[in-house]
C-alpha positions in Angstrom: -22.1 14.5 9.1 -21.5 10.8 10.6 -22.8 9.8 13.4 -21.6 6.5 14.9 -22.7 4.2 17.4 -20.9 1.7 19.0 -21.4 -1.0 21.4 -18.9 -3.6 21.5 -20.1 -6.5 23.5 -16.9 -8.4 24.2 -17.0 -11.6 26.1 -19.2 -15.0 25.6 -15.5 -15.8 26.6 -16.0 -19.4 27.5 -13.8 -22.2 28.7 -15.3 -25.4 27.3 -14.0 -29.4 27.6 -12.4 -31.2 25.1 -11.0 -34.7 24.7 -11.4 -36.3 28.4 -12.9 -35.2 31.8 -10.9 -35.1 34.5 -11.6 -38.8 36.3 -11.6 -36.3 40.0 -14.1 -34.0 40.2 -12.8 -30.8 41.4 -14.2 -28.6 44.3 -16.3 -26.1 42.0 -17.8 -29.3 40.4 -18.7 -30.4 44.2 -20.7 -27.9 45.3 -24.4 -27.9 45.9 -27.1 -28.7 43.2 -27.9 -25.0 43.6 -24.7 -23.7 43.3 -24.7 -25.9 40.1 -27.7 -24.3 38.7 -25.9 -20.5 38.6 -23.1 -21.6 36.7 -22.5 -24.7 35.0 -19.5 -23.3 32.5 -16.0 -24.6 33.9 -14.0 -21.0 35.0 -11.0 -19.8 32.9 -7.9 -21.3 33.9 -9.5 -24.2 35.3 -8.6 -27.5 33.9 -11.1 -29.2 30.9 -9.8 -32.2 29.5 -6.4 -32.1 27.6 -7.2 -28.7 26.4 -8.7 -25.2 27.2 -11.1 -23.4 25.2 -11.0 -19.9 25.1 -13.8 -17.5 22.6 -14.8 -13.9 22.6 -17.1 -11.9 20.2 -17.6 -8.4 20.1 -20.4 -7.0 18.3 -22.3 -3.7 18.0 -24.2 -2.0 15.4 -23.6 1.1 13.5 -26.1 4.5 12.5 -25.2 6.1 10.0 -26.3 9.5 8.5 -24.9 11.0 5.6 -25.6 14.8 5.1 -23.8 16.0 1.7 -22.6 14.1 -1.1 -22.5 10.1 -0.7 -20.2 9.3 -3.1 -17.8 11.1 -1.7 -18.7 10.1 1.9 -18.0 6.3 0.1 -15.0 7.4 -1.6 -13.0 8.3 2.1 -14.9 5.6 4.1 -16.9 3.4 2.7 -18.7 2.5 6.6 -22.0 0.8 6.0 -25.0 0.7 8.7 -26.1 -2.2 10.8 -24.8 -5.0 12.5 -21.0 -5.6 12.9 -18.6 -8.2 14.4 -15.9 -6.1 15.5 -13.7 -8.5 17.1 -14.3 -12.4 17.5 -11.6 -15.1 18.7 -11.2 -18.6 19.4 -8.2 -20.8 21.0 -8.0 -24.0 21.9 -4.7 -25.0 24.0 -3.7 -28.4 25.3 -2.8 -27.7 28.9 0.4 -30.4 29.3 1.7 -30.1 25.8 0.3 -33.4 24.8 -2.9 -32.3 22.8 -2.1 -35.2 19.7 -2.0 -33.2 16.4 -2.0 -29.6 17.9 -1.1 -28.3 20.7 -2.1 -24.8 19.8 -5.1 -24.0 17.6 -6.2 -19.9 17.3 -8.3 -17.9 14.7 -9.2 -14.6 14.8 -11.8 -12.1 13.1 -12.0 -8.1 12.4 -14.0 -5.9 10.5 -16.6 -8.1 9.3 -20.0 -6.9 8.5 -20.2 -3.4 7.5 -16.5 -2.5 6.8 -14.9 -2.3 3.4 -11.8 -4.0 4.6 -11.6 -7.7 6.7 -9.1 -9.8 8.3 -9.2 -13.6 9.8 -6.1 -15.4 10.9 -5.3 -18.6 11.5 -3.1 -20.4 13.7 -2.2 -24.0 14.4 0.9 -25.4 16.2 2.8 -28.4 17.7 6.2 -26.4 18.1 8.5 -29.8 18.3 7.4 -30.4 14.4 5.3 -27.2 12.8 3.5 -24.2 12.8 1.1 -23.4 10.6 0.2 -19.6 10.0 -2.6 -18.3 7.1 -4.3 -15.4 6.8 -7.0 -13.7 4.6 -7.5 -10.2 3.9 -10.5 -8.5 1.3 -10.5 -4.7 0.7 -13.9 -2.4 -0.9 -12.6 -0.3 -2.9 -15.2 3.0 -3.6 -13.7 6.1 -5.6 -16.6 8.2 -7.4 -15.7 11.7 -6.9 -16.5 15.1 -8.8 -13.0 17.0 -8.2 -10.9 13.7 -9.9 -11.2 13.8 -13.7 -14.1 16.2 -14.3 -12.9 18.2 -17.0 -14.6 21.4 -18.4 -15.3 20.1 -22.2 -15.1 23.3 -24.4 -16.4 22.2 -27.4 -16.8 24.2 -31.1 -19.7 25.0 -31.6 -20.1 25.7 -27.8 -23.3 24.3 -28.1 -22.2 20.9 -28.1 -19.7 21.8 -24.7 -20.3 19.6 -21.9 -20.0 20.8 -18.3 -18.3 19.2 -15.1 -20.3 16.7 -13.9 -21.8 17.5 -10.2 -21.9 13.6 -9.2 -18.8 12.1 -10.2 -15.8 12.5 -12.5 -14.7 10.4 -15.1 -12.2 8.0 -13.5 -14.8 5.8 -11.2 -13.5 2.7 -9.4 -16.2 0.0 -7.4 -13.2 -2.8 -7.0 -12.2 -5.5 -4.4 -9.4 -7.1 -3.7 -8.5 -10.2 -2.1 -5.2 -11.3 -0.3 -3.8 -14.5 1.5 -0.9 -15.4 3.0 -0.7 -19.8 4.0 3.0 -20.6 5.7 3.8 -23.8 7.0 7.0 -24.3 9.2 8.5 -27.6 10.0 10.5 -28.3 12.9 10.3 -24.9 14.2 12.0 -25.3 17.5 15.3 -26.7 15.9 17.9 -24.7 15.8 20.1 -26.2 13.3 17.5 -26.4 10.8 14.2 -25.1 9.6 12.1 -25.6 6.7 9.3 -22.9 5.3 6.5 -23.1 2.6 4.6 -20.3 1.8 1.6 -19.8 -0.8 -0.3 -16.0 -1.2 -2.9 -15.9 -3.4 -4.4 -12.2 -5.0 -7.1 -11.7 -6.7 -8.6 -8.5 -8.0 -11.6 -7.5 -10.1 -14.4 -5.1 -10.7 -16.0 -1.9 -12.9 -13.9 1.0 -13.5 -14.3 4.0 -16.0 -11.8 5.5 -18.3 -11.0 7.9 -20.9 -10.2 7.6 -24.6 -9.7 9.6 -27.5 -9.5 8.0 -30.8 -10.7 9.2 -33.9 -10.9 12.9 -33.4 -13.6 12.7 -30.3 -13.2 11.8 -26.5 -14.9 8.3 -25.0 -16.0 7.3 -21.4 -15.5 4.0 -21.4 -16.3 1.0 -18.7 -13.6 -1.3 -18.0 -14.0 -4.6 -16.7 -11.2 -5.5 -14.1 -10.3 -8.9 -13.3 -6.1 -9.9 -12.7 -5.0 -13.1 -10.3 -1.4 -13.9 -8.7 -0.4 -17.0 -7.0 3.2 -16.7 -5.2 4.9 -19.9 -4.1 8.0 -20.1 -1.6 10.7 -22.6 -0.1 13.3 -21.9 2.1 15.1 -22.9 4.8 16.5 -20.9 7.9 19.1 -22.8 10.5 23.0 -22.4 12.2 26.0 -23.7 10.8 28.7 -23.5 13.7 28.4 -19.6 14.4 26.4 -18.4 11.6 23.2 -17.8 11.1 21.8 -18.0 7.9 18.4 -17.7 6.4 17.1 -18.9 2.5 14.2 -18.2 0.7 13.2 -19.5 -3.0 10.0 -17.9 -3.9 8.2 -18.4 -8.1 5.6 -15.2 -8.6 2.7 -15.9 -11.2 0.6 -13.5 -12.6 -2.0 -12.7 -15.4 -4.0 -9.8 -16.2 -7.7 -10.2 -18.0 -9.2 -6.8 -18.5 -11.6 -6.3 -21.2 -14.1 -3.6 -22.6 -17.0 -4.7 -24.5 -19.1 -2.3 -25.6 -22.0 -1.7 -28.2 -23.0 1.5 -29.4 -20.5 4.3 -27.9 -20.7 8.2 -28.5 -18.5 10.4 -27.7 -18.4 13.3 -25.3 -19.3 15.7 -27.7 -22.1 14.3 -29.4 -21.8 16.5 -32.7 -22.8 14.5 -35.2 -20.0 15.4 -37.5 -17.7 13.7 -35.4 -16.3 10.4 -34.5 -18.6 7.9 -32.7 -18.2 3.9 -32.2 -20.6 1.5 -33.4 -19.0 -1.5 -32.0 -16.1 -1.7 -29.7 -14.5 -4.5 -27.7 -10.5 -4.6 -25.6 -8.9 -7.1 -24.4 -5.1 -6.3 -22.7 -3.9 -9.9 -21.5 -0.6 -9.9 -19.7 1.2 -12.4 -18.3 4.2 -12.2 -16.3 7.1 -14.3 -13.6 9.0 -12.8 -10.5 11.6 -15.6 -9.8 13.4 -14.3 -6.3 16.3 -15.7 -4.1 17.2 -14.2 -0.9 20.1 -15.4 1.5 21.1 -13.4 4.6 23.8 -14.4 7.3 24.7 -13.5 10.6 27.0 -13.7 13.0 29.2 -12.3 16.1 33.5 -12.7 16.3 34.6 -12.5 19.8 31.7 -10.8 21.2 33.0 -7.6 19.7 32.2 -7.5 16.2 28.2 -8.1 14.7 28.1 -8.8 10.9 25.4 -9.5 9.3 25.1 -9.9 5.3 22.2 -10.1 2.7 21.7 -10.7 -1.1 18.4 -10.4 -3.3 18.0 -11.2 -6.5 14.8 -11.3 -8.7 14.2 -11.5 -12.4 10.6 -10.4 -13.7 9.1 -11.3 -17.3 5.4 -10.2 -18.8 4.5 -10.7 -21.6 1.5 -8.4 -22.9 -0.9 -7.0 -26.0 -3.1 -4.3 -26.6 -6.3 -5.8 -29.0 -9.2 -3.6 -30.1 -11.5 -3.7 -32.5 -13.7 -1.5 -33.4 -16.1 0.2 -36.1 -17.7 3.3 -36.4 -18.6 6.4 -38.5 -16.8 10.0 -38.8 -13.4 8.1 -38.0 -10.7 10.4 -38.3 -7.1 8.4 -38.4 -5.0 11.6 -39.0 -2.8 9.5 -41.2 -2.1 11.7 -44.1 -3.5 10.3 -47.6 -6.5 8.5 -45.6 -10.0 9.2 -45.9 -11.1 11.5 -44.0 -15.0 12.1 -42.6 -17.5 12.0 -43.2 -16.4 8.0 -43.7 -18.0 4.6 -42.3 -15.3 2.9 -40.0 -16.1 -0.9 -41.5 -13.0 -2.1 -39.7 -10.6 -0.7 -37.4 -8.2 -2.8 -35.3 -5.5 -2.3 -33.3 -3.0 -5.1 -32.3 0.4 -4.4 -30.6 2.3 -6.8 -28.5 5.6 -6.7 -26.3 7.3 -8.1 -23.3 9.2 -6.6 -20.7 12.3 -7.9 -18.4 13.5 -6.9 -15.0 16.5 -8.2 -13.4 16.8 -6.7 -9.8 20.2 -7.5 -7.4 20.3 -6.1 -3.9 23.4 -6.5 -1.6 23.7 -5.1 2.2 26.3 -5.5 4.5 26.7 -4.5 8.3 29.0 -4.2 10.6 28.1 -3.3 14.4 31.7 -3.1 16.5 31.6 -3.0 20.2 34.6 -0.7 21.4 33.3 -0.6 25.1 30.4 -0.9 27.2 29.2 2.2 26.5 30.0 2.9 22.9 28.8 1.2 19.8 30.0 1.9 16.0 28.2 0.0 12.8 28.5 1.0 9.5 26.3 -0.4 6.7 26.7 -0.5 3.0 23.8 -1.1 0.7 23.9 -1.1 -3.3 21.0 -1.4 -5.7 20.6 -2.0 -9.5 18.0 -3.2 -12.0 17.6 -2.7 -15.7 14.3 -2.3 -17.5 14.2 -3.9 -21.0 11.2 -3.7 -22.9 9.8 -3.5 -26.4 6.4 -3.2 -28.6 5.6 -4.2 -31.9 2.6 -2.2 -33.8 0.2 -3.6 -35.8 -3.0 -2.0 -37.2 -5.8 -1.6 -39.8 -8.5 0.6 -40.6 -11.6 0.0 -43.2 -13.0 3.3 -44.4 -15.5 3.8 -46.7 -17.7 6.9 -48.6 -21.3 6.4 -50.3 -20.5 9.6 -52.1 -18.4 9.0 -54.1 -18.7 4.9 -53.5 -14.7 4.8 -52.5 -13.2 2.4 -50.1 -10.1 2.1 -48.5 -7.9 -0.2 -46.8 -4.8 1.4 -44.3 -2.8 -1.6 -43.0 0.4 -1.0 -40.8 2.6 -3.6 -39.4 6.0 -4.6 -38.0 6.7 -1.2 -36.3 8.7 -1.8 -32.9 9.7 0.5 -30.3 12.9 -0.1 -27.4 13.4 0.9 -24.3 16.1 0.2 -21.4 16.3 1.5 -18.1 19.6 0.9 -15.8 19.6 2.1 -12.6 22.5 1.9 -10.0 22.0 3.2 -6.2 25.1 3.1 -3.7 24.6 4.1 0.0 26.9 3.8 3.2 25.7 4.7 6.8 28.2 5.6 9.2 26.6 5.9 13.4 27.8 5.7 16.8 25.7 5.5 19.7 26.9 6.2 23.3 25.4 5.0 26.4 26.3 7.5 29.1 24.7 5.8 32.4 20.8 3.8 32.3 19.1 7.0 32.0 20.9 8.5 29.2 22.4 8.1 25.7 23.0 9.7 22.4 23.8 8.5 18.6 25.2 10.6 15.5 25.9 9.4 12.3 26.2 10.8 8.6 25.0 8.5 5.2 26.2 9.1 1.7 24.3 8.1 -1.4 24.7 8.0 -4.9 22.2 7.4 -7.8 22.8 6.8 -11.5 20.0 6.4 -14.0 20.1 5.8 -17.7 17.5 5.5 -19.9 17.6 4.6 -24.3 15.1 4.7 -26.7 15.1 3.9 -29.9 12.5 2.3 -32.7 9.4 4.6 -33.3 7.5 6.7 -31.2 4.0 4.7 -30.7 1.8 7.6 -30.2 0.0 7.6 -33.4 -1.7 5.9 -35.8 0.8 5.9 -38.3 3.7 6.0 -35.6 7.1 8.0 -36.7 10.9 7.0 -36.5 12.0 8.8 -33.5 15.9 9.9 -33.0 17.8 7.3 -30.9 17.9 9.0 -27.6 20.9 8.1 -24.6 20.3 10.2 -21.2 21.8 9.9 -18.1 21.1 11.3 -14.3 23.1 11.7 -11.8 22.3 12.5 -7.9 24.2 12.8 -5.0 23.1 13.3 -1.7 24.5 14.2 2.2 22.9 13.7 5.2 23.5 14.2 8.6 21.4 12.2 12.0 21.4 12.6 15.4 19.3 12.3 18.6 19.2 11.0 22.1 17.3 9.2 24.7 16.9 10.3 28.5 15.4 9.3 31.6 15.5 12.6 34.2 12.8 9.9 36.2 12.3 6.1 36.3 8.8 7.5 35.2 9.6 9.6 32.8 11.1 9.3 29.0 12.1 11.6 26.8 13.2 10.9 22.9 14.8 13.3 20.3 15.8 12.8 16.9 16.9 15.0 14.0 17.9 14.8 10.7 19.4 17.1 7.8 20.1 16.2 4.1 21.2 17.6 0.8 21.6 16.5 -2.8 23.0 18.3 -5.8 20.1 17.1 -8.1 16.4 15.6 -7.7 14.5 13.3 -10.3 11.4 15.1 -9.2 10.0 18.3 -8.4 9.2 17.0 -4.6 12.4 15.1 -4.2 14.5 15.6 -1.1 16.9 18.3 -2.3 17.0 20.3 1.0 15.2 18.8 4.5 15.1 18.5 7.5 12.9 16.6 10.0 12.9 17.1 13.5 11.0 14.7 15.9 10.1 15.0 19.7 8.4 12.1 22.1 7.8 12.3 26.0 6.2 9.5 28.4 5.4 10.8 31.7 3.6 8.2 34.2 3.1 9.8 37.7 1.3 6.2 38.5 0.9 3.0 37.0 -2.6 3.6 36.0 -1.9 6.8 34.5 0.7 7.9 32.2 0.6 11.3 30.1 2.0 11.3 26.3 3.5 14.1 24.4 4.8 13.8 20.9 6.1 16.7 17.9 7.1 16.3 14.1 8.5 18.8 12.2 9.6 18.4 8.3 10.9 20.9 5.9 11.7 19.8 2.2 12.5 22.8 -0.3 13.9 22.6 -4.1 15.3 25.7 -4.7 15.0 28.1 -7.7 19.0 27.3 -9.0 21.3 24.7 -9.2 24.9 24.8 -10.2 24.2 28.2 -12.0 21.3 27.5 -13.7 17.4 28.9 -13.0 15.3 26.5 -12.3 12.6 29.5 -11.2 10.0 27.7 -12.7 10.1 24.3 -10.7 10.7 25.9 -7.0 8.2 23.8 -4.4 8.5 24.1 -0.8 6.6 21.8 1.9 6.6 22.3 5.3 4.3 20.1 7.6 4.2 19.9 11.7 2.1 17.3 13.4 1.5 17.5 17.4 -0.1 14.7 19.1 -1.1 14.6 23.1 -2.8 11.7 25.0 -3.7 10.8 28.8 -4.5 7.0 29.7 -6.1 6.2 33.1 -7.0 3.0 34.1 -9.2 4.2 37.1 -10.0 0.5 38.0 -9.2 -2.8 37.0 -12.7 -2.5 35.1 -12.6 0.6 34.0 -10.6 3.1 31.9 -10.1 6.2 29.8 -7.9 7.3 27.1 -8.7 10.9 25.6 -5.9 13.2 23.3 -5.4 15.7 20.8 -3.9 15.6 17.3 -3.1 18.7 15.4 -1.6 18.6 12.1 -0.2 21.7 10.1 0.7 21.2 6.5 1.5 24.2 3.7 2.5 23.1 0.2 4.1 25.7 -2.8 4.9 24.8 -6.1 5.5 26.6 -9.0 2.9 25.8 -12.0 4.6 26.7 -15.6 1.2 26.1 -17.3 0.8 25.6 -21.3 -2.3 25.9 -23.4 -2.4 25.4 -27.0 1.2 25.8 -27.2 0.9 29.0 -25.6 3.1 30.3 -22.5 0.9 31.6 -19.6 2.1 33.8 -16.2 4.0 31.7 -13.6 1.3 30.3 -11.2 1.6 28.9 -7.3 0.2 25.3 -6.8 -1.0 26.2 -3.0 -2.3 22.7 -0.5 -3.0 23.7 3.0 -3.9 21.0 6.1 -5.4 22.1 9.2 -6.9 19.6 11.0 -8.1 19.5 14.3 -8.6 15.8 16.0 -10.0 15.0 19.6 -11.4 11.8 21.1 -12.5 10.6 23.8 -12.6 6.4 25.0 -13.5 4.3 27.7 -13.4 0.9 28.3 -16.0 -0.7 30.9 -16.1 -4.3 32.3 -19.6 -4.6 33.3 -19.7 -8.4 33.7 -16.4 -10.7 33.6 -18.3 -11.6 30.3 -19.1 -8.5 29.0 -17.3 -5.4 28.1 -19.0 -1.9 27.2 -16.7 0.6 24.8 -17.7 4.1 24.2 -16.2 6.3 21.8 -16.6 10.1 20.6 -14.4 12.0 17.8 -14.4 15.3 16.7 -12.0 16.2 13.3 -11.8 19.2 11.7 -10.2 20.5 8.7 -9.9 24.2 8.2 -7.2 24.0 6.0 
C-alpha cells in the first residue's frame, strides 16, 4: 500500500525591482509609515523598474509506506519519501520592450527531490533578434522484479537445480538517463528569414545484469552501462513569394562503452564438472553517425488549393566489436576434434567486428482543396524506404589444456563473415472529405490504402557457434496490403454542449506479426457538457478490436490466432465553486482481454495447443481540490483509489 501526502505550497510569488526605480513614487508607495510596515513587496502588475519579476515555489513532502515487495513497488514507481519541489518558476519581463539584452527571461522546475524523473526549462528572448529555448530532462530507471527472467533451472543431477529466485529475476536494471535540448533562433520575428541551431546532448549509464551461456554452463553476469550522443542542427525556415519553406541540417554522434569485468565467475549450476570462469572481462564499443536533411514547403493557389510538401533523408553508420576474454576450467567449445572437459581454459578470446548502414528517404505530399464553404477534400500521399546493410567478421581462439595426459591445444578461427540486407518499401494514400453542415455540426469520411514490401538476404555463415557453419544463401520477401475505412462527426445540440465521434475499420491480407492489425476496429466517443462556466461535466468511450484469424488465403494458420479486445471509459466533473476554490473528481475504468495461441516446443518435442490469456480490470477514482488560502499561498489536496481485478 502507498500512502501519499501532499501539500503543495504554491506562491512566494513576488514582484521584485530591477534595473531603475521609478523617479515618481506611486500611491501604494505614499501611504502611511504603517501601512508601509504590512507590506513593503511592490503588488503584481505594478510597475518595478524596466522589468517585472515574477517567482513561485511549490513544495510539500511525501510518506511513504511500502507493504509487500519493494522492489517491485521501485520497479512501477520509484517515489521516494521526504521533501519535494513540485513546481518552482521564475520570470523576469521588461515592461516597455526595452529591457537591453532580454526582454524575456523564464525558467521553470518539476519533479525535483524525490521523483525518478526531472525537468527545468529555460527561456530567454528579445523577439526582434532571438530566442533562446534549452531544456534538461534525467530519468531513474529501477527494474528488479521476480516474474521477468526467473527461470526454473532443472539441472542433472537435480541436486545441483536452482529454484526461482523470490527477490528478483535475472534481468536487473538501476540506470539513469540524461537528456537536453539547447535551440537558439535568430531573428525570429522575420518573416522572410529565420536561422535555427540546435545541440541535445544524451547520456546514459549504470549496473545491469544479464545472462550467458558459454562453455556448456549458464552465467549471471553484471554489466556496466555507460553510452553518450551529441546531436548538432542548422537550418533555416522563411517565405519566398508564396511559399513557405522550412530546412533543417542536423549531424548525430554516438558511441557505446559497455564493459564487464569480472574475476572469479560460476555458473548457475555450480557442479563442479562443469564450466566455470576464472577470469572474464567485455568490452562492446560502437560507434555510429545519423546525418539527416529535411525540407518541407507550403503553400495556398487561389485560396482554393493547400499544398504542402516534405522530404527526409538520413544515412546512419556504426561501426562495432564484440571483445572477450576469458579463462577458465571445464570449458566445453563443442567444436568437434577439441578437447573436451575436464580441461583448463588458459586462453579463450572472442573478437568479432562489423559495421552497419542505414539509408532512410521519406516523401509526403498533400493536397487540401476547398470546393465550397462547407466542403473540404485533401488527399495525402506518403512513401517510405530504407535498407539495412550490415556484416560481421569472426575471430576466435581457445587455449585448452589436460594434466593427465599433459596435452595442450590451440583452436584458432578467423576471417569468417556473415551478410545481411534489409529493404523495406511502404506506400500509403489517404483520401477524406469533411463537411461543415451549419456551426454546430459537421462530419468527415475518408478511406487509406497502404502497401508494404520487405526483403531480407543472408548469406556468409551462421554466427551462432563456436566454430560457425556456411549457411545457404537465403532471399525472402513479404508482402502486405491493407484497407481501411474512417469516419466521424462533430456536433453541438447546445452552445454548452459538445459531442465527438469517430470510428475506424481496417483490413490487410497479411501481418509481419502475430499482433499486427489484420482485422480492427476502434470506435471512440467524447461529450463536454457545461451547464455553467464554473462547472462542466466530461464523458469519454474507447473501444478497440484487433483479431488475426486462424486462415488466410486457404491456409491454417490455427496455431497463431490472437484476439484483443480493450474498452476504456473515463468520466470527470470540474467545479470551480469560487475564484479560490475548486474541485475536479472522475472515474476511469478500463477493460482489457488478450488470447493468443501458444504452439509451445520442448526438447524438440510438440506439446498440446495452449491459450496465452492477459486480462485488465482496473478500477480508478480521484478526487482534487485546489484552495487559495492567501494570494501567496495555495493548498492542493488529492486522494486516488486504483484497483486492478484483472
Amino acid at each position: 500500500m502507498l500512502v501519499i501526502l501532499v501539500l503543495g505550497i504554491a506562491g512566494l510569488a513576488a514582484v521584485a525591482k530591477a534595473q531603475q526605480p521609478s523617479p515618481s513614487p506611486s500611491p501604494t508607495l505614499a501611504k502611511s509609515t504603517d501601512a508601509k510596515s504590512e507590506s513593503s513587496t511592490i503588488e503584481v502588475g505594478d510597475d518595478a523598474g524596466n522589468y517585472t519579476i515574477i517567482s513561485s515555489i511549490e513544495f510539500g513532502y511525501r510518506g511513504l509506506r511500502v507493504d509487500g515487495d519493494l522492489n517491485k513497488y521501485q520497479s512501477d514507481l520509484n517515489y521516494k519519501a521526504g521533501p519535494r519541489l513540485f513546481d518552482s518558476s521564475f520570470l523576469m519581463k521588461s515592461r516597455d520592450g526595452k529591457g537591453g539584452l532580454v526582454d524575456t527571461f523564464l525558467i521553470t522546475t518539476t519533479g525535483w527531490g524525490g521523483d525518478p524523473y526531472g525537468n527545468m526549462r529555460l527561456s530567454a528572448e528579445k523577439p526582434e533578434w532571438y530566442r533562446f529555448d534549452a531544456t534538461y530532462r534525467r530519468f531513474k530507471y529501477f527494474r528488479f522484479l521476480n516474474n521477468l527472467a526467473n527461470p526454473n533451472w532443472i539441472f542433472s543431477p537435480a541436486s545441483f537445480s536452482v529454484p526461482p529466485n523470490p527477490v528478483t529475476g535475472e534481468h536487473g536494471y538501476n540506470s539513469r538517463t540524461q537528456l537536453g535540448d539547447f535551440d537558439l533562433t535568430l531573428l525570429p520575428k522575420n518573416e522572410k528569414i529565420r536561422f535555427n541551431i540546435g545541440y541535445s546532448p544524451e547520456r546514459y549509464s549504470g549496473p545491469a545484469f544479464t545472462n550467458y551461456h558459454n562453455g556448456g554452463n549458464e552465467f549471471g553476469l553484471l554489466n556496466n552501462l555507460r553510452s553518450h550522443a551529441n546531436d548538432f542542427r542548422v537550418g533555416a525556415d522563411g517565405k519566398l513569394g508564396p511559399i513557405d519553406f522550412s530546412f533543417l541540417q542536423g549531424f548525430r554522434h554516438f558511441r557505446d562503452d559497455s564493459f564487464i569485468n569480472l574475476g572469479p565467475t560460476p555458473g548457475v549450476n555450480l557442479n563442479p564438472a562443469l564450466a566455470r570462469f576464472t577470469s572474464f572481462t567485455r568490452d562492446e564499443p560502437t560507434r555510429g553517425t545519423v546525418n539527416y536533411t529535411r525540407f518541407s514547403a507550403h503553400t495556398l493557389v487561389a485560396r482554393k488549393l493547400d499544398m504542402t510538401a516534405r522530404f527526409v533523408y538520413s544515412g546512419a553508420t556504426s561501426d562495432f566489436a564484440f571483445i572477450e576474454n576469458f579463462t577458465g576450467v571445464n570449458f566445453n567449445t563443442r567444436i568437434t576434434g577439441a578437447l573436451a572437459p575436464p580441461n583448463v581454459l588458459n586462453s579463450g578470446q572472442y573478437n568479432i567486428t562489423g559495421n552497419t548502414k542505414r539509408p532512410n528517404t521519406l516523401v509526403d505530399f498533400g493536397l487540401t482543396y476547398f470546393a465550397t464553404d462547407k466542403l473540404r477534400i485533401s488527399n495525402t500521399f506518403r512513401a517510405e524506404t530504407f535498407q539495412i546493410n550490415g556484416g560481421d567478421v569472426y575471430n576466435a581462439t581457445f587455449v585448452l589444456s589436460r594434466t593427465t595426459p599433459p596435452t595442450t591445444q590451440t583452436l584458432v578461427i578467423t576471417g569468417l563473415s556473415s551478410y545481411k540486407v534489409t529493404k523495406y518499401r511502404k506506400v500509403q494514400n489517404t483520401i477524406e472529405a469533411d463537411y461543415q453542415f451549419n456551426p454546430r455540426y459537421s462530419m468527415h469520411f475518408g478511406y487509406r490504402y497502404g502497401t508494404r514490401r520487405i526483403e531480407e538476404i543472408l548469406s556468409g555463415y551462421t554466427l551462432n557457434a563456436n566454430a560457425p557453419a556456411l549457411l545457404t544463401p537465403s532471399d525472402e520477401v513479404e508482402h502486405n496490403h491493407t484497407n481501411v475505412f474512417i469516419g466521424g462527426f462533430k456536433a453541438r445540440p447546445a452552445s454548452n454542449w459538445t459531442i465527438n465521434f469517430d470510428a475506424e475499420h481496417g483490413t490487410a491480407d497479411n501481418v509481419f506479426t502475430r499482433i499486427g492489425n489484420y482485422n480492427y476496429t476502434n470506435i471512440r466517443a467524447k461529450s463536454r457538457y457545461a451547464p455553467t462556466a464554473r462547472l462542466s461535466f466530461n464523458l469519454a468511450v474507447i473501444t478497440k478490436n484487433n483479431s488475426n484469424p486462424s486462415e488466410i488465403a486457404g491456409i491454417s494458420l490455427n496455431d497463431f490466432g490472437v484476439d484483443i479486445r480493450s474498452r476504456l471509459f473515463t468520466a470527470s466533473v470540474d467545479w470551480a465553486a469560487t475564484s479560490r476554490l475548486s474541485f475536479s473528481t472522475g472515474y476511469n475504468y478500463n477493460w482489457v482481454n488478450s488470447d493468443a495461441v501458444v504452439d509451445y516446443f520442448f526438447n524438440s518435442v510438440r506439446h498440446p495447443l495452449g491459450h496465452s490469456l492477459y486480462f485488465v480490470r482496473n478500477n480508478f477514482f480521484f478526487f482534487d481540490t485546489v484552495a487559495q488560502l492567501h494570494p501567496r499561498v495555495s493548498l492542493f489536496a488529492s486522494y486516488r483509489i486504483n484497483k486492478d481485478n484483472g
